[in-house]
C-alpha angles and dihedrals in degrees: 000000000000126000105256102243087019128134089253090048102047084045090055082047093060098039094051086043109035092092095037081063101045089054094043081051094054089036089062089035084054099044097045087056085044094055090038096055088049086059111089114250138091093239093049094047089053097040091047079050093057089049096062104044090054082055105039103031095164101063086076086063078060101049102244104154079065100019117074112182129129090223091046094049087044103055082048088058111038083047099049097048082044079061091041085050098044092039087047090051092044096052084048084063102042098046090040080062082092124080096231107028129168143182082278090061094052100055086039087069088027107061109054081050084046090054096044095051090049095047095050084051086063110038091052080049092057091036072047095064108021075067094051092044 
C-alpha cells in the first residue's frame, strides 16, 4: 500500500489524472474562444475561433468552418477532447517513467505533443481554406 502524500502515491495521482488535466486545458481553451466569438467585433471573433480550433483541432477534419450542424460539431468535439485525453494519459505514463516524476514532468512530455496537435489544427484549417479559396 503506498504511503498517502508519497512519491508512489503522487505517481499513481498523475497517472489517474494526466489526462483528466489535458481534456479540462483544452475545455477552458475551448470555452474562453467560445465567449470571445459571442462578443461583437471582427478581432475577437477571429481570435475566439483560433481558440477553438487550438482546443478542439479535429472539427476542421469535419468541415466546421463550412459545416454547421450540431451532430457534426458534436462528433469534432467529443473526438478532440477523446486525443487530448489520450495524449494527456500518454504523456502521465511517459513522464511517471521516472522514479520520482512530477507535474513538471508532465508538461515537460505534454507540451511538445500540445504544440503538434495545435499546429495540425491549423494547418488543415489553412489546407482547409487555400482549397476553399
Amino acid at each position: 500500500m503506498a504511503v498517502p502524500g508519497g512519491v508512489v502515491a503522487y505517481r499513481s495521482e498523475l497517472r489517474r489524472k494526466g489526462g483528466v488535466f489535458a481534456v479540462a486545458g483544452a475545455g477552458i481553451v475551448a470555452a474562453l474562444g467560445a465567449v470571445l466569438m459571442l462578443l461583437p467585433g471582427r478581432v475577437t471573433g477571429v481570435v475566439g475561433f483560433a481558440l477553438i480550433v487550438a482546443a478542439c483541432p479535429l472539427l476542421v477534419a469535419f468541415g466546421v468552418p463550412i459545416t454547421s450542424s450540431v451532430g457534426t460539431i458534436a462528433i469534432g468535439v467529443a473526438l478532440s477532447l477523446v486525443s487530448w485525453l489520450v495524449l494527456g494519459q500518454w504523456a502521465a505514463y511517459r513522464a511517471t517513467k521516472r522514479p520520482v516524476a512530477d507535474w513538471r514532468d508532465w508538461r515537460s512530455v505534454m507540451w511538445p505533443l500540445a504544440l503538434a496537435m495545435i499546429i495540425g489544427g491549423f494547418a488543415g484549417f489553412a489546407l482547409f481554406a487555400l482549397s476553399v479559396l
